[in-house]
N, C-alpha and C positions, 0 to 999 in steps of 0.2 A: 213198595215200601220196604220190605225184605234185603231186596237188593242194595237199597241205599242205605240201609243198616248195617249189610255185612261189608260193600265196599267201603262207606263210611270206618267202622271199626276193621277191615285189615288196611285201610291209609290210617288210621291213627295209631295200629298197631307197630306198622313200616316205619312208619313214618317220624311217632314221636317219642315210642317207647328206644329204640335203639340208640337215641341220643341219649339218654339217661346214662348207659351204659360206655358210654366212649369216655374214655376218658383224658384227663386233659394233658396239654402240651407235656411232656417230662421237661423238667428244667433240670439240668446239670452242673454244676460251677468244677471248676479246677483249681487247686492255688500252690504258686509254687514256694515251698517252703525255704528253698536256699535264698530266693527274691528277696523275702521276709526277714532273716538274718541280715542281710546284705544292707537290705535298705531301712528297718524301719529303728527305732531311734534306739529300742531295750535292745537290738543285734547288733549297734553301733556301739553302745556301749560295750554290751559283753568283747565284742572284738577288742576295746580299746583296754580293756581290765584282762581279759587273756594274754595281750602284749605284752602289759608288765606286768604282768605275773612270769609270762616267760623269758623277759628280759631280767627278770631280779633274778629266775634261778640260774640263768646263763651266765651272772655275774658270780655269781657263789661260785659254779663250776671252774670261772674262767679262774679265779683267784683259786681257790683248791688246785686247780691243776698249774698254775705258776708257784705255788707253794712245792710240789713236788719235784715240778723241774728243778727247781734251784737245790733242794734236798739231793737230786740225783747228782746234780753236779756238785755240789759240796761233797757228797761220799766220793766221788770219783777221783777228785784232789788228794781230800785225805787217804785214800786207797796205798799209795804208796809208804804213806807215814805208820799206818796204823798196821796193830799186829794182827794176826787171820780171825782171832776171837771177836776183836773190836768190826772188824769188816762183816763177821758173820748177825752179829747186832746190827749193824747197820742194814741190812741187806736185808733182816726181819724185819726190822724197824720201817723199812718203805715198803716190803710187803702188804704190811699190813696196812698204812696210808692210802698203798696202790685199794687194796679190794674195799677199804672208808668211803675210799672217793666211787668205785663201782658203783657200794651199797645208795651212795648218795646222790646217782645218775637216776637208779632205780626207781628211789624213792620218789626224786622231782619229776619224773615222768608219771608216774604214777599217781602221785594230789593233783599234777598239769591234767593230767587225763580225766580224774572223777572231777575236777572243777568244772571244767569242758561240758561235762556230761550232764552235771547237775543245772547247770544255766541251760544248757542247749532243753533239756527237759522242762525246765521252766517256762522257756518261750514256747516251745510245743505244745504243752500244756494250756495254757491263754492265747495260743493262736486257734488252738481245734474249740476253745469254748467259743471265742468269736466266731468261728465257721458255724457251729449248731446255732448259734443266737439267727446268724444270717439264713442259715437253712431253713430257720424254722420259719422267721417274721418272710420271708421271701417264696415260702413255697419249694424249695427246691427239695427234689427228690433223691438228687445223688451229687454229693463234695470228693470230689476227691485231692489226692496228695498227686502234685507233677510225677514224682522220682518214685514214691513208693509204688504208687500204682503202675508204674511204668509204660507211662502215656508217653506217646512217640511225639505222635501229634493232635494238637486241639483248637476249633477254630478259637480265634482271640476275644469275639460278644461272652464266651462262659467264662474265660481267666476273670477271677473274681479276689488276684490276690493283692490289686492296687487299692482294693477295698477295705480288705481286712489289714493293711500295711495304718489306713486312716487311724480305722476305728481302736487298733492297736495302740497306736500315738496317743491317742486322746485317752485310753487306758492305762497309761504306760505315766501319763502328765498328769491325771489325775490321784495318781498313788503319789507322786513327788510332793 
């Protein structure tokens, strides 16, 4: 009776206590964020509102710098007529036009840039909350970012970012 109490309790001990202890599958997802951008309907947009944004500033710039050609070449004509004082106004006079226009290359790159930055964060921002929503309701243990994390390679059952591209749309429609 001994016997088949102690082999009894070490097979139950083998047996069913160390399944307690296992734990389960790790589930992993990956998503890849430029996909996201690319495809899902708020990245088409921003692409489509970053175009003309940079296509208005490119318009400014083009007509700013045809305004100065023609200033160059109007002084160049007049060059001959005018006395060296007038010439030397002149030649400040587009100086200071030339570094306007600089100042105003600088500028539009720089509001192109934090607009850029501020959408691109926005999307980032409501993609990673969609990722935690899915993480959580789904179990998964580890999401990562394709690019940031610097994933070479992954099989394609974890890429979970046709997913969040969905659920995104349907967030994205429902703000509209």
């Amino acid at each position: 009776m001994k016997k088949l109490i102690l082999i009894l309790s070490v097979f139950i001990f083998f047996g069913i206590i160390p399944q307690g202890f296992c734990a389960d599958v790790a589930k992993i997802g990956v998503i890849d964020f430029q996909k996201i951008l690319q495809e899902s309907s708020a990245g088409k947009m921003t692409q489509k509102l970053m175009s003309e944004k940079g296509s208005d500033f490119q318009k400014k710039l083009t007509t700013e710098k045809a305004q100065l050609d023609e200033m160059k070449k109007s002084f160049e004509r007049e060059s001959l007529v005018l006395s060296p004082e007038k010439q030397q106004e002149n030649q400040r006079e587009f100086k200071i036009r030339v570094n306007d226009f600089k100042k105003m290359q600088e500028i539009f790159s720089k509001e192109f840039k934090q607009l850029e930055v501020k959408h691109l964060n926005q999307i980032q921002k409501a993609v990673f909350e969609i990722a935690n929503e899915i993480g959580k309701e789904e179990g998964y243990l580890l999401i990562l970012e394709k690019k940031t994390a610097g994933i070479i390679y992954h099989p394609t059952q974890i890429d979970m970012t046709d997913k969040i591209i969905k659920k995104y749309n349907l967030k994205v429609s429902k703000i509209k």
